[in-house]
VOGU-3710 file (C-alpha; in Angstrom, 3 decimals, decimal comma):
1> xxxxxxxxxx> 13,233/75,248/-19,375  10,178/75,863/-22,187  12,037/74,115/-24,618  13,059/71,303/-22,414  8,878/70,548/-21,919  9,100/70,961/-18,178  5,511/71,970/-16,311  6,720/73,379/-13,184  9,577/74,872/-11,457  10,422/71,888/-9,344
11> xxxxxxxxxx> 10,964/69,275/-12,760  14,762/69,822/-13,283  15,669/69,192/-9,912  13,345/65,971/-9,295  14,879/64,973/-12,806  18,385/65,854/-11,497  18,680/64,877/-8,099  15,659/62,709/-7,246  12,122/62,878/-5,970  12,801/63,174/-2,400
21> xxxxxxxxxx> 15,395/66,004/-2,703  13,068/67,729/-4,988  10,372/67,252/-1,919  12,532/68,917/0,207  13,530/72,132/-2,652  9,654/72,302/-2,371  9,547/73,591/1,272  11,733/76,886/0,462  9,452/77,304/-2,392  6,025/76,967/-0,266
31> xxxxxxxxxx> 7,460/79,259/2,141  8,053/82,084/-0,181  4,406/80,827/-2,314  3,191/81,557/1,992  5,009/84,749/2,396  3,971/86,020/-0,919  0,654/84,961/-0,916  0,042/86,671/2,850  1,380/89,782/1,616  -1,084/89,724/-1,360
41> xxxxxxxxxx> -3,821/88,877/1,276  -2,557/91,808/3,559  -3,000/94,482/1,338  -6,096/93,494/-0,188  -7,801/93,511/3,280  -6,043/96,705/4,149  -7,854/97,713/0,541  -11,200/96,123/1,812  -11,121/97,787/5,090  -10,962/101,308/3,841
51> xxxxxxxxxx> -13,953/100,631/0,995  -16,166/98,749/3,624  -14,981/100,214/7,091  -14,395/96,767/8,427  -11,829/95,379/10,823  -8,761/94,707/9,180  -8,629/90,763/10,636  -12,242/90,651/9,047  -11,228/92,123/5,731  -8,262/90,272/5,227
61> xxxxxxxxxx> -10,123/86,622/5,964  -12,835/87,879/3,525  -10,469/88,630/1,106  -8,802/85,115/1,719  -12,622/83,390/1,133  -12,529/85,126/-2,304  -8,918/84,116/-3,465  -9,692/80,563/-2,353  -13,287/80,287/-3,968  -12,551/81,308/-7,561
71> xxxxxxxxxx> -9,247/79,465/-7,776  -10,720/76,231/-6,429  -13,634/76,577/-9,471  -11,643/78,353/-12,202  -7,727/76,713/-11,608  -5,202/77,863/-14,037  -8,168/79,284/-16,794  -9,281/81,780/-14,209  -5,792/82,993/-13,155  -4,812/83,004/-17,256
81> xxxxxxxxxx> -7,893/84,753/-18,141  -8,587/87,580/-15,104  -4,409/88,175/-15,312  -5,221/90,318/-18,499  -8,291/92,172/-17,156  -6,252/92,808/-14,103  -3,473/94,254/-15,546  -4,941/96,402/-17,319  -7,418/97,623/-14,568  -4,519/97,973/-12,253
91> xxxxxxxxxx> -2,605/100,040/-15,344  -5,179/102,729/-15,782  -6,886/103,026/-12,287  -3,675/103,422/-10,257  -2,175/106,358/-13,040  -6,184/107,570/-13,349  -5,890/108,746/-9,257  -2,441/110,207/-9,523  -3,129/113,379/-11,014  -5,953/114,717/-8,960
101> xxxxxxxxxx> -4,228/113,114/-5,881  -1,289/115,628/-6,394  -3,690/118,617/-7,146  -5,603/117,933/-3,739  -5,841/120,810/-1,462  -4,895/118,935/1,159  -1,563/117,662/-0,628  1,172/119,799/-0,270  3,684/119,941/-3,431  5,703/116,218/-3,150
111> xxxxxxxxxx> 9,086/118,309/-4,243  8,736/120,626/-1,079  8,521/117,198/0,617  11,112/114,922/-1,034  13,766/115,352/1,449  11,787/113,471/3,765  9,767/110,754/2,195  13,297/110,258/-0,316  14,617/109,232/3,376  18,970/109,466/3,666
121> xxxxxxxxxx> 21,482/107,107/2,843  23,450/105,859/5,689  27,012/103,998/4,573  26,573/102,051/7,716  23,448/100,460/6,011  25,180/99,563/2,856  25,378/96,012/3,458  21,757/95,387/4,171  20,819/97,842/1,050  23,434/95,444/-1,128
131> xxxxxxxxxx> 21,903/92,349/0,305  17,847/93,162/-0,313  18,879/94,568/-3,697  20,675/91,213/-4,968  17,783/89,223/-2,785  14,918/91,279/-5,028  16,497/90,297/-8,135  17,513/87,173/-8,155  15,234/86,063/-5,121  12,482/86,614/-7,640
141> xxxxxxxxxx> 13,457/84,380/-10,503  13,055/80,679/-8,613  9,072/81,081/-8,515  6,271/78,643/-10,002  3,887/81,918/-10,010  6,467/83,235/-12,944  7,346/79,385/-14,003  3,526/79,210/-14,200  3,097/81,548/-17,263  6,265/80,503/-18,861
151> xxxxxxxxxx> 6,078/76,973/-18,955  2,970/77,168/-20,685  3,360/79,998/-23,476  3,401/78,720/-26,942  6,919/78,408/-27,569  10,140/79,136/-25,916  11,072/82,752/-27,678  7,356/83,719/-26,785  8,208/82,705/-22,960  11,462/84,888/-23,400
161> xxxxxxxxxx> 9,526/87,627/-24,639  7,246/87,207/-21,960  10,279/88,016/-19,142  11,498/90,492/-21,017  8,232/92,853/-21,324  7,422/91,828/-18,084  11,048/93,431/-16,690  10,336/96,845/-18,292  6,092/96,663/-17,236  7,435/96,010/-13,976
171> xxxxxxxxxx> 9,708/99,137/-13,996  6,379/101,110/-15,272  3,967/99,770/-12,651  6,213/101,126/-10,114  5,828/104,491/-10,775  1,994/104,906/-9,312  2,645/103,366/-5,560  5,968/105,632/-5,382  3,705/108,342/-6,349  1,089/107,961/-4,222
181> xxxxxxxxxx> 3,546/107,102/-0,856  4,953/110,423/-1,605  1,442/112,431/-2,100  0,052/110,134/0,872  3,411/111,589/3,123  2,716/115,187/1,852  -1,069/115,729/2,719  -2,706/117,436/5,659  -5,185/114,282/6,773  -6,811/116,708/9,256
191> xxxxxxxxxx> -8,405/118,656/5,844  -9,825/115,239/4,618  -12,666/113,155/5,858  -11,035/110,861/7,571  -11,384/109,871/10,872  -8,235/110,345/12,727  -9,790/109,517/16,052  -9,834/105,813/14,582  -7,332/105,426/11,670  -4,115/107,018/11,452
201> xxxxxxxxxx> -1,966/106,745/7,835  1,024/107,596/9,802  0,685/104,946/11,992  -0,925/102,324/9,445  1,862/102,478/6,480  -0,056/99,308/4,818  -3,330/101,946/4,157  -1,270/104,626/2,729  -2,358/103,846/-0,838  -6,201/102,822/-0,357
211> xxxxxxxxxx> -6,204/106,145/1,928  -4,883/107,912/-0,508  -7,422/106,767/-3,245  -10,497/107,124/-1,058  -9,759/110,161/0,541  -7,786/112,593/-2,002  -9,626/111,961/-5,542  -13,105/112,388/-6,433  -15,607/109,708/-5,421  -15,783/108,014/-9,045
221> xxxxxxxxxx> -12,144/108,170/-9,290  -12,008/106,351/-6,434  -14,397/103,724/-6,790  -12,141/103,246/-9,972  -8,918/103,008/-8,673  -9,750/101,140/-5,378  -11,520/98,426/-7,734  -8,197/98,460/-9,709  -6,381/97,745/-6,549  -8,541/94,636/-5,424
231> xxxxxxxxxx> -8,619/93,659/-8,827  -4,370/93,038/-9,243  -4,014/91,823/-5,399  -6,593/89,345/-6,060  -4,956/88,456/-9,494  -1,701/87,593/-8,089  -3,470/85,925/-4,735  -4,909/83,316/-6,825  -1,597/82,688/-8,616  0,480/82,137/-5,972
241> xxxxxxxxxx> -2,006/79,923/-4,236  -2,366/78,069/-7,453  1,065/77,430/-7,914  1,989/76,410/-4,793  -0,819/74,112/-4,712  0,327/72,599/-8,255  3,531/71,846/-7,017  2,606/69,998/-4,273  0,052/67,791/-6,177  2,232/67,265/-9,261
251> xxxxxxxxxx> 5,879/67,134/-7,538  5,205/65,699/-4,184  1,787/63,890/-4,208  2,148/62,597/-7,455  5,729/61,675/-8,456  6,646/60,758/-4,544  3,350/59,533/-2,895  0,722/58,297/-5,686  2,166/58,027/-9,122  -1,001/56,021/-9,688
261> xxxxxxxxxx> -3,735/58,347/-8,720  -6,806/59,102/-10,996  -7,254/62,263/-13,045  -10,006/62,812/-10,448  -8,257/61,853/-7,634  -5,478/64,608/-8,391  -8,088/67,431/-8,973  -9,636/67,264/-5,556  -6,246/66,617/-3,962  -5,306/70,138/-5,983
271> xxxxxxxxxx> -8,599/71,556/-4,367  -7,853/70,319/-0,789  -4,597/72,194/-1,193  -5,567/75,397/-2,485  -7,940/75,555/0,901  -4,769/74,413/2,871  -2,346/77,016/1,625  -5,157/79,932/1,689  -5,580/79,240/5,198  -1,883/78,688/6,160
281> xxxxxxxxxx> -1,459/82,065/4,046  -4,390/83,852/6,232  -2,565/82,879/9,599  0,502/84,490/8,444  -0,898/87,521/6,934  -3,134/87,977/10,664  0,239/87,283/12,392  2,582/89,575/10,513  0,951/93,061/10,089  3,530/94,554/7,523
291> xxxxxxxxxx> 2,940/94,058/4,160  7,159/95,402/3,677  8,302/92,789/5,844  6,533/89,739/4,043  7,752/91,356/0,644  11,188/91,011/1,715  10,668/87,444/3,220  8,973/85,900/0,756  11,859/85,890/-1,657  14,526/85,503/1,515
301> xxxxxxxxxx> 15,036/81,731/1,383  13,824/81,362/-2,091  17,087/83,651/-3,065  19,247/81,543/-0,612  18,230/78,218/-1,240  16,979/77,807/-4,225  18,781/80,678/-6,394  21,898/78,605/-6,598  20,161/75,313/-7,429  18,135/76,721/-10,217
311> xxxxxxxxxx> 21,077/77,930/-11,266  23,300/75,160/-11,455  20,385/72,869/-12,660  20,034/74,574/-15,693  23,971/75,444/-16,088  25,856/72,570/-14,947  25,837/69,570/-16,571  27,589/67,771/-13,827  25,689/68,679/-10,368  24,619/65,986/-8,595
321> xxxxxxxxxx> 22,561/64,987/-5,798  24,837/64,950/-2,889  25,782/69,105/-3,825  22,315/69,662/-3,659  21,720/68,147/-0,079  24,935/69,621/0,720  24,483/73,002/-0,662  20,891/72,919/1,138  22,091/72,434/4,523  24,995/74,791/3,970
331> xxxxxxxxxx> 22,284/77,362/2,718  19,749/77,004/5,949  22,042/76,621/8,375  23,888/80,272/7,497  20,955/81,725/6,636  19,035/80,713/10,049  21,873/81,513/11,471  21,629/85,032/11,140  18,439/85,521/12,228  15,428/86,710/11,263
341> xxxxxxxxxx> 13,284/89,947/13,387  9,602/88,878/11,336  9,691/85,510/12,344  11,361/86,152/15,545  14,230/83,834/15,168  17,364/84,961/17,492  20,982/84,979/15,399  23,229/82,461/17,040  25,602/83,451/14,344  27,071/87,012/14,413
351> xxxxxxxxxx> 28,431/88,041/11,185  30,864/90,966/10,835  29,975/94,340/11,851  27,006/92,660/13,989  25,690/95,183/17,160  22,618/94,384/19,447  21,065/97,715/17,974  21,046/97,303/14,484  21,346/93,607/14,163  23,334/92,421/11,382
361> xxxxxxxxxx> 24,603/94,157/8,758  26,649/92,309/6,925  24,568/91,207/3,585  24,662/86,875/5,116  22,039/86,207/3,261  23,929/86,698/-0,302  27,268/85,038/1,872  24,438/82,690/2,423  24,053/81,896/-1,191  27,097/81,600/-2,488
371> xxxxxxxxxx> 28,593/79,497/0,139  25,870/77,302/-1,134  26,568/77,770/-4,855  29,835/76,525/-4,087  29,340/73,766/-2,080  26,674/72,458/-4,843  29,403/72,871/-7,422  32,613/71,570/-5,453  30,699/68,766/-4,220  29,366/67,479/-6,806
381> xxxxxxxxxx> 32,378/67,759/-9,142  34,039/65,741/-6,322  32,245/63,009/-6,016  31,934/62,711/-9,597  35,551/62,684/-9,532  35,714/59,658/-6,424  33,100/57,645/-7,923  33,715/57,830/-11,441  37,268/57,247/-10,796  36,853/54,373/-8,432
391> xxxxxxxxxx> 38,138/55,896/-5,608  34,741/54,595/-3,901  32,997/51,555/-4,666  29,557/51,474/-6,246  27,848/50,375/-3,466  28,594/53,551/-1,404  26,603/55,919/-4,243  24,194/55,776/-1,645  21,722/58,150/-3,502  22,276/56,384/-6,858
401> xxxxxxxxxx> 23,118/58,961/-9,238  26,461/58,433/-10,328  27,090/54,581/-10,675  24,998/52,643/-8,482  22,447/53,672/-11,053  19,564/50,714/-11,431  18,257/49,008/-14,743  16,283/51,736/-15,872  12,799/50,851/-17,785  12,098/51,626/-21,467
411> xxxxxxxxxx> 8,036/51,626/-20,847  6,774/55,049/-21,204  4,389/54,839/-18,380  6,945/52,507/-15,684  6,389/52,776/-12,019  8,352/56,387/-10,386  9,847/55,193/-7,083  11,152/57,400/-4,751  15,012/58,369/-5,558  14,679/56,017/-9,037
421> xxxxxxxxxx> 13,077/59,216/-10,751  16,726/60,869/-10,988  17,346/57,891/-13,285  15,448/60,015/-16,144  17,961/62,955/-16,293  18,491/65,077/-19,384  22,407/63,882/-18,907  23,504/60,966/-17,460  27,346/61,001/-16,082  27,837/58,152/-18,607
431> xxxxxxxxxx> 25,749/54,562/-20,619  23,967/52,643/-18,651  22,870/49,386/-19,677  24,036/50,411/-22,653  22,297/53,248/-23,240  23,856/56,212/-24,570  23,146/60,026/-22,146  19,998/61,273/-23,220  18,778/58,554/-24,877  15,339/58,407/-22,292
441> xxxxxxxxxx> 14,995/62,352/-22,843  11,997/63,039/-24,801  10,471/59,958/-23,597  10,675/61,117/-20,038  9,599/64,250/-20,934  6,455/62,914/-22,263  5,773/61,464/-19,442  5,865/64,688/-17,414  3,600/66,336/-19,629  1,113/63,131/-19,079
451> xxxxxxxxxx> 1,868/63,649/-15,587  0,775/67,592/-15,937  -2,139/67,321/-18,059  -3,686/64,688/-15,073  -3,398/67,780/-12,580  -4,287/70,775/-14,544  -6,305/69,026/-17,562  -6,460/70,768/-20,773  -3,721/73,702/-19,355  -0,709/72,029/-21,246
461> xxxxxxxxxx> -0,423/72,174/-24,864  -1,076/67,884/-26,383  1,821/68,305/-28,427  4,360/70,955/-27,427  7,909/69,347/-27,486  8,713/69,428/-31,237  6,683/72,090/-32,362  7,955/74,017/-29,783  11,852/72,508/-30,328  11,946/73,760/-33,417
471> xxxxxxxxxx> 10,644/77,182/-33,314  13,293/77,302/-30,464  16,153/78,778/-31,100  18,395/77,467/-28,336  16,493/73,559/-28,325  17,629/70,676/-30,326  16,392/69,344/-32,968  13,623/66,417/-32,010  14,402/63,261/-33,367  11,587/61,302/-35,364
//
């Protein structure tokens, strides 16, 4: 996708399959941007609580204010820039605490405790464990927060570089929380200075690791690691609300609504949004109080919806738009199906092995997903097949992207309307107007880049494609 020039996540498919069902692939990817971003917002006022003593409905609106602020002045610079600090703040203070956590009086040995906070494995549960395994993993590739930092590295190997290192750090990072849950389920609070009468860690799971920090390690340690915490939730509070706000001005407001609109016009459209999805982010994270549960559901429809069609975008030449719309309804109507306990939504469809105790548990969200893998695949294929084979007549390729294609324009900068912007695929499914597949692709890619530099000025490289192309090692050469 780096060496192909796109800005965000959302380009192949409005390239693909057409402005309109890329504005509706944005709506799985705001929700999980939501989820994601309430979570973030969650913990940091669970963080803020404990350092101030506040309410936690207070603390988590203040620390909404603060995400908002500094990502409506600073944009993509301040979420590039404070990343690094972040990272490294969040590094050093978490694994700074864990040692004289453990050695706490209060902290009894976490091995004399691990058959407790380890928890037991239940084969009845194996489903769910399958399906929130696969849904981590692959539910957490479709994102414009990661899209965000790979789309505009250097080149493409430094963007693959970038995923890679980032795998293993995240491996690394994990260590501290699981760490400090287990030293936070092994201490005595009574021997502490807490105030049981008015906060309980047993019964407040999201304070476990600010507790833990505040209460079990020496007052400088924790001013340390409790400014490391706020420092990496607020780093990836303003990137999420960034990049869902990017994708809305670039991919809906701007390729669907306004293709016209001013450079200035865009910025404060990208400002009004950022305010928009911090507050639509704040109501969630008051709403739901568990920072688990939004973890889990901000990647839920990401992984069924748009897993699949990320997937076949990239992989198969021949997907179409009618698999996509297809494969989108198969997606949300299995998935919704089944129910969902955080955003109280009954199941009207009871999988195997369903009970009214324990809900479902067969893994229907990954049945989910690839029942909508292949319907994108089948259906497309097949009405590639029809059309192409005049089994149907033009007139009834009713979303224009297999024959009833229009004249397409040579001007760089012609007018994006609506459905038309499919017209500019990487592959076409054969000439038109005799033009040969692919003939339109740097030009059109061009004219994304123009497109992204008018949202985020100065945040995209002026000349990336053929620099970049040819340090690539999987991109083609760029013609002259």
């Amino acid at each position: 996708m780096r060496s192909q020039g796109y800005v965000t996540m959302l380009d192949p498919f409005q390239l693909k399959y057409g402005s309109r069902m890329g504005g509706l692939l944005f709506l799985p990817a705001l929700m999980g941007e939501l989820c994601w971003s309430a979570a973030i917002l969650s913990a940091l006022g669970a963080t803020i609580s404990v350092i101030l003593d506040l309410n936690m409905e207070i603390s988590v609106t203040i620390s909404a204010c603060i995400a908002a602020f500094y990502t409506f002045f600073g944009g993509l610079y301040s979420v590039a820039y404070t990343d690094v600090i972040q990272l490294i703040c969040i590094f050093f203070g978490l694994w700074l605490c864990i040692p004289f956590a453990l050695t706490h009086e209060a902290v009894l040995p976490i091995t004399n405790t691990s058959s407790e906070w380890i928890g037991t494995w239940d084969n009845k549960y194996a489903g769910v464990w399958f399906d929130y395994a696969l849904l981590l993993m692959f539910g957490g590739i479709p994102w414009q927060v990661y899209f965000q930092r790979v789309l505009s590295s250097k080149t493409a190997e430094r963007a693959q570089w970038l995923s890679y290192v980032a795998a293993g750090g995240c491996i690394i990072m994990a260590v501290p929380p699981i760490l400090i849950g287990a030293i936070g389920y092994s201490a005595d609070w009574s021997q502490t200075k807490i105030d049981l009468n008015k906060t309980r860690p047993d019964e407040n799971p999201a304070l476990i690791l600010p507790l833990v920090i505040q209460y079990l390690t020496p007052p400088w340690v924790s001013f340390v690691g409790l400014g490391a915490v706020s420092a990496a939730v607020m780093s990836s509070a303003d990137s999420s609300i960034l990049s869902a706000s990017s994708m809305f001005v670039r991919n809906i407001y701007k390729l669907v609504f306004r293709q016209g609109a001013t450079e200035r016009e865009l910025l404060w459209v990208l400002r009004l949004s950022i305010v928009v999805v911090t507050a639509l982010a704040l109501v969630m994270g008051l709403t739901i109080k568990s920072v688990y549960a939004l973890w889990f559901l901000c990647s839920d429809f990401v992984y069924v919806i748009l897993f699949p069609q990320l997937f076949c975008v990239v992989y198969f030449s021949k997907v179409n738009t009618y698999g996509s719309f297809f494969a989108y309804i198969v997606a949300l109507f299995l998935r919704l199906g089944g129910g969902d306990t955080t955003l109280r939504i009954p199941p009207f469809i009871k999988y195997p092995l369903y009970n009214d105790v324990d809900g479902q548990l067969f893994p229907f969200r990954t049945f989910a997903m690839s029942m909508s893998f292949l319907t994108l695949v089948i259906v497309s294929y097949l009405t590639n097949f029809i059309f192409l084979n005049g089994y149907l007549r033009k007139q009834f390729d009713v979303f224009q992207c297999i024959v009833n294609i229009p004249e397409l324009h040579r001007e760089k900068y012609d007018t994006v309307d609506g459905e038309n912007l499919q017209l500019k695929t990487i592959q076409t499914d054969g000439p038109v107007d005799g033009m040969q597949p692919g003939a339109n692709d740097l030009l059109q890619r061009d004219k994304l880049l123009d497109l992204g530099r008018s949202i985020i000025p100065g945040s995209i490289s002026k000349e990336p494609l053929k620099d970049d192309m040819d340090d690539s090692p999987e991109s083609p050469d760029s013609p002259e």
